[in-house]
PDB file of N, CA, C and O in Angstrom, chain B, residues numbered from 101:
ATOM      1  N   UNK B 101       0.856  -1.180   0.000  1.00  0.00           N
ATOM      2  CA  UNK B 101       0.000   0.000   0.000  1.00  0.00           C
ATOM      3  C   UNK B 101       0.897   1.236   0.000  1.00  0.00           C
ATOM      4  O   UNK B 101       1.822   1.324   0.808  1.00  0.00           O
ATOM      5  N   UNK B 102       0.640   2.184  -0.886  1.00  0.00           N
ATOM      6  CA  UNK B 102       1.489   3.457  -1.233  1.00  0.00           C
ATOM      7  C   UNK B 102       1.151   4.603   0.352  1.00  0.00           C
ATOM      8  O   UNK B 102       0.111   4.588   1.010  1.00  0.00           O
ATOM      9  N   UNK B 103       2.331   5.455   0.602  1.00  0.00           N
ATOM     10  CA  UNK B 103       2.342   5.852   1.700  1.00  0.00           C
ATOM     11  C   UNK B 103       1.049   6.995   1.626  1.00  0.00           C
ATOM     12  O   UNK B 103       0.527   7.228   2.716  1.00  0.00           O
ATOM     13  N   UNK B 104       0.614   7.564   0.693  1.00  0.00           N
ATOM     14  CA  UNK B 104      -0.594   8.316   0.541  1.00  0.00           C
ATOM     15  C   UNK B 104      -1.958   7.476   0.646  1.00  0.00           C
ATOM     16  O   UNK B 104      -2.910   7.963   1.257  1.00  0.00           O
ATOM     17  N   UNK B 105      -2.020   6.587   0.223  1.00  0.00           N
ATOM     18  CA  UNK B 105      -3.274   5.820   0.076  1.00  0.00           C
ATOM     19  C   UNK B 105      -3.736   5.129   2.109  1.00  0.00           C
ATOM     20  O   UNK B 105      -4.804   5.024   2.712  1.00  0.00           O
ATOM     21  N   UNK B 106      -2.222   4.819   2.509  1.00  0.00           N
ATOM     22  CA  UNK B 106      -2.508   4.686   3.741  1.00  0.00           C
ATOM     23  C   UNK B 106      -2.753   5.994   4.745  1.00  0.00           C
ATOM     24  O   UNK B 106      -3.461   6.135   5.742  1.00  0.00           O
ATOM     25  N   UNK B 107      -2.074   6.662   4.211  1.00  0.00           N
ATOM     26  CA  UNK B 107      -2.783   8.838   4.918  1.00  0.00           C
ATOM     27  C   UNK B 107      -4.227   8.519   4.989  1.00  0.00           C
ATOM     28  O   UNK B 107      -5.011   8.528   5.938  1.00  0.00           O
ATOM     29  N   UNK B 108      -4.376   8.221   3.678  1.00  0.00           N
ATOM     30  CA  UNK B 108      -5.125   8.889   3.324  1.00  0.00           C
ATOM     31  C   UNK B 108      -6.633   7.701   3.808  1.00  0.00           C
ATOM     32  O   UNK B 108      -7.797   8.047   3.607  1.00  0.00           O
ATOM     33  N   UNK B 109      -6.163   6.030   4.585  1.00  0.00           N
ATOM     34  CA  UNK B 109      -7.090   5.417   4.961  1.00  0.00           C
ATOM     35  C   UNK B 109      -7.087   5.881   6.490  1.00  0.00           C
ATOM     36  O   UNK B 109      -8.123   5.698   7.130  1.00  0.00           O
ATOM     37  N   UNK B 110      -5.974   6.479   7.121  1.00  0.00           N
ATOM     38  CA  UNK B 110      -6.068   7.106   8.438  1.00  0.00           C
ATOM     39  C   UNK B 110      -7.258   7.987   8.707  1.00  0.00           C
ATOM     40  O   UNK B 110      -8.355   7.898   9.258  1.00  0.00           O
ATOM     41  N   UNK B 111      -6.508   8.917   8.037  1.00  0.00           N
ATOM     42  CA  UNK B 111      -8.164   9.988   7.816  1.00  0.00           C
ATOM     43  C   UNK B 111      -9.234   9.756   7.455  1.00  0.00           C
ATOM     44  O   UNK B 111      -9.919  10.772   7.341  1.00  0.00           O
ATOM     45  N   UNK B 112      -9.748   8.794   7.196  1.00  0.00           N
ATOM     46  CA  UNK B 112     -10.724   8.119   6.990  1.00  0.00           C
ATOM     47  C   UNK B 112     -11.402   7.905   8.041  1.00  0.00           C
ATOM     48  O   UNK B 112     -12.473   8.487   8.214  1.00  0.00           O
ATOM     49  N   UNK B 113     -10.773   6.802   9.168  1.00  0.00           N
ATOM     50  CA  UNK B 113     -10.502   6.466  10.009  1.00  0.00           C
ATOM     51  C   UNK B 113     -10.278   7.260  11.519  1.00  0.00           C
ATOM     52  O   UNK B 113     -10.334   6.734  12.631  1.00  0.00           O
ATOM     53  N   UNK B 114     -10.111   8.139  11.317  1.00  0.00           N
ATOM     54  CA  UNK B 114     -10.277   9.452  12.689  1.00  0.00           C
ATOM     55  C   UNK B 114     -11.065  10.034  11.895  1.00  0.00           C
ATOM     56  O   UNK B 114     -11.608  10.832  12.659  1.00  0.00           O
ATOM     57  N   UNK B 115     -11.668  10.256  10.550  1.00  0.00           N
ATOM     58  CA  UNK B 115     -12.922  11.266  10.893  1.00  0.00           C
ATOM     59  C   UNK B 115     -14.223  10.222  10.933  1.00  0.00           C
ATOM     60  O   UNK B 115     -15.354  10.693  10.819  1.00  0.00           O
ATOM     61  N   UNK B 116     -14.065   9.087  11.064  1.00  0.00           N
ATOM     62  CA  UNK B 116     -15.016   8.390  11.649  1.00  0.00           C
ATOM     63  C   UNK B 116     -15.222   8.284  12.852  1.00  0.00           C
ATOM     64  O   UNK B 116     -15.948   7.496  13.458  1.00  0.00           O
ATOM     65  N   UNK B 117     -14.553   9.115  13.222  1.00  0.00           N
ATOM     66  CA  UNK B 117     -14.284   8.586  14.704  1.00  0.00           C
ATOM     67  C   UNK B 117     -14.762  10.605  15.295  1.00  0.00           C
ATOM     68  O   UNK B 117     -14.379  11.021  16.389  1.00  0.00           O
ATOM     69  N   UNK B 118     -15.468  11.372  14.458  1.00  0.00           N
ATOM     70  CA  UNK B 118     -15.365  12.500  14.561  1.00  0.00           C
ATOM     71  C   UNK B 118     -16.951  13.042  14.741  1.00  0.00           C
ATOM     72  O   UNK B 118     -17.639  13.285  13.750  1.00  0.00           O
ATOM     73  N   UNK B 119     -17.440  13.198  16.075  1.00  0.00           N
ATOM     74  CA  UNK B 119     -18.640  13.596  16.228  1.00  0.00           C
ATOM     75  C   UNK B 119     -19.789  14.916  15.827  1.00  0.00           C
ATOM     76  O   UNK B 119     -20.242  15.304  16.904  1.00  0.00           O
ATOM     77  N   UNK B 120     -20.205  15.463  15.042  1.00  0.00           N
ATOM     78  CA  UNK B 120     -20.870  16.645  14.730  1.00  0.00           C
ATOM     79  C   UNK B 120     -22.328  16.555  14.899  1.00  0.00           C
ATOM     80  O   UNK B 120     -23.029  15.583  14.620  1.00  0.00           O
ATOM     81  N   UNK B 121     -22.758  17.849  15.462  1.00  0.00           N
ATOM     82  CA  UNK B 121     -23.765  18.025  15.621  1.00  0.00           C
ATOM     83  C   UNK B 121     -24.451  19.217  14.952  1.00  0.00           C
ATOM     84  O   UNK B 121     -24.379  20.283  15.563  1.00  0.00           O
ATOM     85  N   UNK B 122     -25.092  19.195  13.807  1.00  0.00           N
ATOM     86  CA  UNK B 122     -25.683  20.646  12.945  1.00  0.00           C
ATOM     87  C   UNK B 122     -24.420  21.680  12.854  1.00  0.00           C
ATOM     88  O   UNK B 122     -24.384  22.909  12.923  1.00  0.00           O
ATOM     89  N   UNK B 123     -23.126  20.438  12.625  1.00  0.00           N
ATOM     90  CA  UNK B 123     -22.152  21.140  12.204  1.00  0.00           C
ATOM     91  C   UNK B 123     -20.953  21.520  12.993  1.00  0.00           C
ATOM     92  O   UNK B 123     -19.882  21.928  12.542  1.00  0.00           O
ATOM     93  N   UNK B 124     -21.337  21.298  14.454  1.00  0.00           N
ATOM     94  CA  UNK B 124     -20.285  21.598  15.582  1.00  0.00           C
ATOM     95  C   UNK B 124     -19.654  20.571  15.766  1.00  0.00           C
ATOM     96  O   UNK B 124     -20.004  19.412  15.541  1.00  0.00           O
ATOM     97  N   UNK B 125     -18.663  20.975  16.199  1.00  0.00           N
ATOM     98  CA  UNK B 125     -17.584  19.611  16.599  1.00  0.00           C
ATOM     99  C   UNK B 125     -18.360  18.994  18.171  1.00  0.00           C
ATOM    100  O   UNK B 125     -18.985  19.904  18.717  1.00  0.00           O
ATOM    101  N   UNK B 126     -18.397  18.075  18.700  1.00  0.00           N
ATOM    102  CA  UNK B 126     -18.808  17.563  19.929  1.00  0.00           C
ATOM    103  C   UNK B 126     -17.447  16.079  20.389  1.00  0.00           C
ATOM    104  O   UNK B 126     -17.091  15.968  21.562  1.00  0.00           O
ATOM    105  N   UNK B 127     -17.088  15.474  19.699  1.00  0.00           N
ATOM    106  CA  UNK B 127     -15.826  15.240  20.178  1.00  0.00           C
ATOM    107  C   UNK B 127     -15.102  14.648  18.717  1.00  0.00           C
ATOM    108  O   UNK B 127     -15.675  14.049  17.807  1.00  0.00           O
ATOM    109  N   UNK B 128     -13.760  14.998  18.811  1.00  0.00           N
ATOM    110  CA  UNK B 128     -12.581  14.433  18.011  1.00  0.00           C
ATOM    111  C   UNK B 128     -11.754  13.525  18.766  1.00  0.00           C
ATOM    112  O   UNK B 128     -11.338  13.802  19.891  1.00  0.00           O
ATOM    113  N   UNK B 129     -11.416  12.033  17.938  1.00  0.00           N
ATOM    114  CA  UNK B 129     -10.899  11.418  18.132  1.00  0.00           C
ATOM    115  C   UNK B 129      -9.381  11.642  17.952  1.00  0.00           C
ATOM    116  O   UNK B 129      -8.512  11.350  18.774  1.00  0.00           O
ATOM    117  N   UNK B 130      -9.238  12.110  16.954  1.00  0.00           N
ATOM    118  CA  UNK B 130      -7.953  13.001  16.550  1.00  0.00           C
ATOM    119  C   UNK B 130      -7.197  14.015  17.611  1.00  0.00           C
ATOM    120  O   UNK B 130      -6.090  13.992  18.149  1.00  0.00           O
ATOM    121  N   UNK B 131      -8.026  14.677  17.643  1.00  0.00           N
ATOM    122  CA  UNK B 131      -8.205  15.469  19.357  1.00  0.00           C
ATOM    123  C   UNK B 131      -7.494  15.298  20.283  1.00  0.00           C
ATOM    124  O   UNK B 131      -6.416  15.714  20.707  1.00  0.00           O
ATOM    125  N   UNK B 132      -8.495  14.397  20.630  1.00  0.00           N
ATOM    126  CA  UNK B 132      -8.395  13.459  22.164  1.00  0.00           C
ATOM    127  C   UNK B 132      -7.409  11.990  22.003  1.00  0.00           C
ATOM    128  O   UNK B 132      -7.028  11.188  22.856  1.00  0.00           O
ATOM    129  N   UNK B 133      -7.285  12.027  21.108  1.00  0.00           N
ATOM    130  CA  UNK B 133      -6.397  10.633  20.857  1.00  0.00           C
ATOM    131  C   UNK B 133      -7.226   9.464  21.163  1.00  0.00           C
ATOM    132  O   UNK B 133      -6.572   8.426  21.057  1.00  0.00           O
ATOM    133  N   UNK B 134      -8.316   9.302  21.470  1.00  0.00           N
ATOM    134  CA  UNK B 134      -8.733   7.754  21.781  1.00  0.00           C
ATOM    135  C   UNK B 134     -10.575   8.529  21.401  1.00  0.00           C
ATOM    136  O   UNK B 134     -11.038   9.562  20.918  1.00  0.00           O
ATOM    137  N   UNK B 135     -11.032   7.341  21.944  1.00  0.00           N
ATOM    138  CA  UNK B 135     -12.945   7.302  21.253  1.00  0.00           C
ATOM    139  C   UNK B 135     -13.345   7.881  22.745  1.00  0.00           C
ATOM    140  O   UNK B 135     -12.828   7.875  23.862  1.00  0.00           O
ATOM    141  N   UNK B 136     -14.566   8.389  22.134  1.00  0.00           N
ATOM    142  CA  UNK B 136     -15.350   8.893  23.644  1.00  0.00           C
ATOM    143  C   UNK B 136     -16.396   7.805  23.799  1.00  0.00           C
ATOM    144  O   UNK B 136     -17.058   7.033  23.106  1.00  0.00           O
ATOM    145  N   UNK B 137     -16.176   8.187  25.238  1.00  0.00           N
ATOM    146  CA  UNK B 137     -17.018   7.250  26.483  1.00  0.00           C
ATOM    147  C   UNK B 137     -18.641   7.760  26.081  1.00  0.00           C
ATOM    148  O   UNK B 137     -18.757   8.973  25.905  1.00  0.00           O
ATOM    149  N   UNK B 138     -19.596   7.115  25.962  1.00  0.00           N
ATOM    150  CA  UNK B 138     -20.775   7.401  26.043  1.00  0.00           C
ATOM    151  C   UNK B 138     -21.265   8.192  26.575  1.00  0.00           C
ATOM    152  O   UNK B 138     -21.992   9.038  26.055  1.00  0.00           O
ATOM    153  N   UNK B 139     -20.939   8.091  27.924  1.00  0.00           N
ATOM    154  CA  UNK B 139     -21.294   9.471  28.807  1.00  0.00           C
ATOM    155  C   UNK B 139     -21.091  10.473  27.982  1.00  0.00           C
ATOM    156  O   UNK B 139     -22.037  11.216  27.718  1.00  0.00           O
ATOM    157  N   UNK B 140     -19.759  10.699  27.388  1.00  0.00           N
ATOM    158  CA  UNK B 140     -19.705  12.197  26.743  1.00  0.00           C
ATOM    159  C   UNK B 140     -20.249  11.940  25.884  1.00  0.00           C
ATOM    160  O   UNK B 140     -21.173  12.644  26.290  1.00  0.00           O
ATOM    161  N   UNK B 141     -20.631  11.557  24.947  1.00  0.00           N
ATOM    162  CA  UNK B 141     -21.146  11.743  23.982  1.00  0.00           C
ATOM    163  C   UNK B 141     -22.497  12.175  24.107  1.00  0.00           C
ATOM    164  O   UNK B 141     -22.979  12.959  23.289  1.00  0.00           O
ATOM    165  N   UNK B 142     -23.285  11.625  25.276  1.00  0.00           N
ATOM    166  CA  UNK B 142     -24.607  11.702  25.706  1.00  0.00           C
ATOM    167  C   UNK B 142     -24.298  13.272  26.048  1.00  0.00           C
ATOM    168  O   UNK B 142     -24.575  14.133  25.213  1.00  0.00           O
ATOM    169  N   UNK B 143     -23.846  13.533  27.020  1.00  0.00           N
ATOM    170  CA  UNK B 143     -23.793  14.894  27.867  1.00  0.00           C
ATOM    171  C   UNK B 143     -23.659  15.438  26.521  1.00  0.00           C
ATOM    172  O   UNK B 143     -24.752  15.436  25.956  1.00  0.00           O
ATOM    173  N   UNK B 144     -22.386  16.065  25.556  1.00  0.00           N
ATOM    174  CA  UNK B 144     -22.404  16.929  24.548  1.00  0.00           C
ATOM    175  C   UNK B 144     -23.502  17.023  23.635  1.00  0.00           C
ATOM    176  O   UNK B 144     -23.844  18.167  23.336  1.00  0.00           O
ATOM    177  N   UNK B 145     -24.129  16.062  23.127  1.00  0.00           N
ATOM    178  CA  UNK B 145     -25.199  16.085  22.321  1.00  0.00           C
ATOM    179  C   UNK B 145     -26.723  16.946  23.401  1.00  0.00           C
ATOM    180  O   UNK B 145     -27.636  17.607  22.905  1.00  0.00           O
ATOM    181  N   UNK B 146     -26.527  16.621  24.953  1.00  0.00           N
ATOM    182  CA  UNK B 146     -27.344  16.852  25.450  1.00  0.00           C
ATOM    183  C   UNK B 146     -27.640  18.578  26.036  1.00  0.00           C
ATOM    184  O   UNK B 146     -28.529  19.348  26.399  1.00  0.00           O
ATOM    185  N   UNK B 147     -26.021  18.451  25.779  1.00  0.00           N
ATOM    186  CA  UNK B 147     -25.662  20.454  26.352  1.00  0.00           C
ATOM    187  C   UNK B 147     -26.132  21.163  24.787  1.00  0.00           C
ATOM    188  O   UNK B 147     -26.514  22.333  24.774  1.00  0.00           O
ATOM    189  N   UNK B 148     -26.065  20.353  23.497  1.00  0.00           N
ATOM    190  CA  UNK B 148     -26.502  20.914  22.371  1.00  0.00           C
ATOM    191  C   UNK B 148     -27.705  21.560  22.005  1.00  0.00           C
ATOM    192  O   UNK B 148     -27.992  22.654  21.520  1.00  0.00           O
ATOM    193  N   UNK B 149     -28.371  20.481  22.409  1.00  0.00           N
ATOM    194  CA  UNK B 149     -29.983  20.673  22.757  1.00  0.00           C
ATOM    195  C   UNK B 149     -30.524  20.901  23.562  1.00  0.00           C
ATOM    196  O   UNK B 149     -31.506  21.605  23.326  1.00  0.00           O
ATOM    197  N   UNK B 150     -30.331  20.570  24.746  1.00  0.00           N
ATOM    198  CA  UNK B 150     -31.157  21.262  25.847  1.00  0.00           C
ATOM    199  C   UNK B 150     -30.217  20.779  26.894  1.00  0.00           C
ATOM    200  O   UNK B 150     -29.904  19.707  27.411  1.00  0.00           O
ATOM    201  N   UNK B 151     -29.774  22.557  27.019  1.00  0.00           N
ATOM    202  CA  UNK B 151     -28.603  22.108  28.939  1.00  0.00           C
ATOM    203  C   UNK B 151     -29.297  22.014  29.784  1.00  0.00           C
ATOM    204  O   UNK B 151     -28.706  21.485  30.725  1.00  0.00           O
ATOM    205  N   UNK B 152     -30.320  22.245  30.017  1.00  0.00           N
ATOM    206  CA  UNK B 152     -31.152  22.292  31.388  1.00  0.00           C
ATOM    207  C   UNK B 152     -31.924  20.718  31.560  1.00  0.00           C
ATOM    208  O   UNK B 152     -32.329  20.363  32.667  1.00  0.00           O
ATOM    209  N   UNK B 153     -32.067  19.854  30.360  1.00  0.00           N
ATOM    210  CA  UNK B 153     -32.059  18.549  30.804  1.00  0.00           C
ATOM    211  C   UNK B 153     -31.230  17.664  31.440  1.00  0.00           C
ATOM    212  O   UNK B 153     -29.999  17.704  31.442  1.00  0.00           O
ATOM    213  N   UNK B 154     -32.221  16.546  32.196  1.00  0.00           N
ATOM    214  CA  UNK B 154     -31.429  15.716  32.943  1.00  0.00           C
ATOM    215  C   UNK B 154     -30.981  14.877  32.487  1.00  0.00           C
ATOM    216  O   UNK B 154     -31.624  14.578  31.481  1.00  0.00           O
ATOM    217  N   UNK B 155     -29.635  13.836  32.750  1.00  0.00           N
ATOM    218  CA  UNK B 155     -29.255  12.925  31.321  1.00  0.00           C
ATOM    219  C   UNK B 155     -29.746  12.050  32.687  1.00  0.00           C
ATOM    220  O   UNK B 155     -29.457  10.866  32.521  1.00  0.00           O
ATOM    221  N   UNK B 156     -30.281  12.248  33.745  1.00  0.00           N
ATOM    222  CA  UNK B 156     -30.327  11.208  34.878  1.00  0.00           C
ATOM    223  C   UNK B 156     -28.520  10.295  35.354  1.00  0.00           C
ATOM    224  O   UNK B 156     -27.454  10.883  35.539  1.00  0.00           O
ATOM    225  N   UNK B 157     -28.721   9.081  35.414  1.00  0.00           N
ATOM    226  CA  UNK B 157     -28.205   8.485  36.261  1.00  0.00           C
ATOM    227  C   UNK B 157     -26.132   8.924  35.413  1.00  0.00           C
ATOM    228  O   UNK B 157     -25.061   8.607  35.931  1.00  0.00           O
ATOM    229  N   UNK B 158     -26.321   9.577  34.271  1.00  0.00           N
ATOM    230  CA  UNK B 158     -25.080   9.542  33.348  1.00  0.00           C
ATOM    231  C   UNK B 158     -24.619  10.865  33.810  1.00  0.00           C
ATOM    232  O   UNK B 158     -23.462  11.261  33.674  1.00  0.00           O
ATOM    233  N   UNK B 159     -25.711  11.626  34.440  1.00  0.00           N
ATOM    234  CA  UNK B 159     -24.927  13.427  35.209  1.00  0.00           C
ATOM    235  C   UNK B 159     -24.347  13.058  36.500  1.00  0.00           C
ATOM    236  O   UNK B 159     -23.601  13.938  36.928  1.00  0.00           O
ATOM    237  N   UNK B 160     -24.455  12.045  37.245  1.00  0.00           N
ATOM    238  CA  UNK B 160     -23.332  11.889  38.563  1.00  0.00           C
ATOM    239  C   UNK B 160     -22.155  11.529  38.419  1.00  0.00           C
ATOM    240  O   UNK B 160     -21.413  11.439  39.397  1.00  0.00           O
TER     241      UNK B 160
END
């Protein structure tokens, strides 16, 4: 595999790994170096839409 074609399956590969919401970033794997925990993902999507909701037992 040519050294571009593998770049270029990386990036592939971290922007799958790349969360948006109506366009905002909410987490990068690239970023952060590793995948997000559910929790965050729940909480960011949840501060997106409505901060004043409860995510319940995932906000302690």
């Amino acid at each position: 595999m040519s050294t571009s074609r593998s770049q270029e399956r990386r990036q592939e590969s971290l922007s799958l790994a790349t969360q948006l919401l109506d366009g905002a970033l909410l987490f990068s794997r690239a970023a952060a170096e590793r995948f997000p925990e559910p929790k965050e993902l729940k909480r960011a999507i949840r501060d997106s839409i409505d901060p004043e909701r409860s995510l319940g037992h995932s906000d302690r």
